[in-house]
N, C-alpha and C positions, 0 to 999 in steps of 0.2 A: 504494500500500500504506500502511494507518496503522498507525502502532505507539501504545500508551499511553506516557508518558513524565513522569517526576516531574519536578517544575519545582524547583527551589530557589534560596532567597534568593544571588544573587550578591553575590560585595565588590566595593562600587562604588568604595570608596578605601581607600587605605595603611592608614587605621589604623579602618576600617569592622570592627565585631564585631559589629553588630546593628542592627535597624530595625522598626519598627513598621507592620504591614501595616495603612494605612488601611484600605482600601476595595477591593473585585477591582472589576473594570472590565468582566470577562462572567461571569455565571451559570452553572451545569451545563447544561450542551444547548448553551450558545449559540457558533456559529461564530464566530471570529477569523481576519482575514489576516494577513501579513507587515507589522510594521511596527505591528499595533493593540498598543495596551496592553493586560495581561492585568489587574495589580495595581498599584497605588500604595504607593509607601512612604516614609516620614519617621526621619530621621534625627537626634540636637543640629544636624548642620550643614543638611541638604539636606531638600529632598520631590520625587518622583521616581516615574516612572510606568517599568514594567518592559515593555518590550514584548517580544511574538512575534517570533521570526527564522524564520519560517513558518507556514503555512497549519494550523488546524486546527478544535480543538472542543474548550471545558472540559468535564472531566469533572467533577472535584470541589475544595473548595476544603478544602485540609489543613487549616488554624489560622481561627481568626473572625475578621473585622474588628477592629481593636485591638491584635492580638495583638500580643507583641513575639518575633522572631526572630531567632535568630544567624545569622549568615551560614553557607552550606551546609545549611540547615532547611529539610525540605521545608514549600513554601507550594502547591503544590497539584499537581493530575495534568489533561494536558490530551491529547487525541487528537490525536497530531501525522501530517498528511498527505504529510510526507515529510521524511529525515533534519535537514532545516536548523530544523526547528520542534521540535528538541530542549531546548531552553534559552530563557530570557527574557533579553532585552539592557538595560542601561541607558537610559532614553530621556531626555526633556525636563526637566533639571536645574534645580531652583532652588535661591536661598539659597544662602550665603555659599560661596567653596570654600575647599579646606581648612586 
């Protein structure tokens, strides 16, 4: 069963308020697994790719590349194939920590 499901900026740290969505990482149409990156995002301290915690399919991308987003902003809507592909996770951290 898929459900649609709004994706939003997660706080990746203590004192994280916002971040700058570089670049999405899939297009509208295009499948993601468990584990792909959806979006990349930059921070003062970090850059940082947001991955799938499940299987699905972007629908659409909320904000444009560049944008900057508070943490809990939707950044996009993605077809998720089953409850764990509800949310994006932190993935491959770079830059300084905090």
């Amino acid at each position: 069963m898929s459900v649609r499901v709004r994706v939003r900026l997660p706080k990746i740290g203590m004192t994280m308020q916002e971040a700058t969505v570089v670049r999405f990482c899939r297009q509208p149409g295009e499948a993601f697994r468990k584990g792909d990156p959806l979006y990349e995002i930059e921070t003062e301290k970090i850059s940082q790719q947001v991955e799938a915690t499940g299987d699905g399919v972007m629908v659409e991308h909320a904000v444009p590349e560049g944008s900057d987003v508070r943490v809990g902003d939707l950044v996009c809507v993605v077809e998720a194939h089953d409850e764990a592909g509800v949310r994006g996770s932190p993935a491959s951290q770079q830059g300084t920590p905090g």
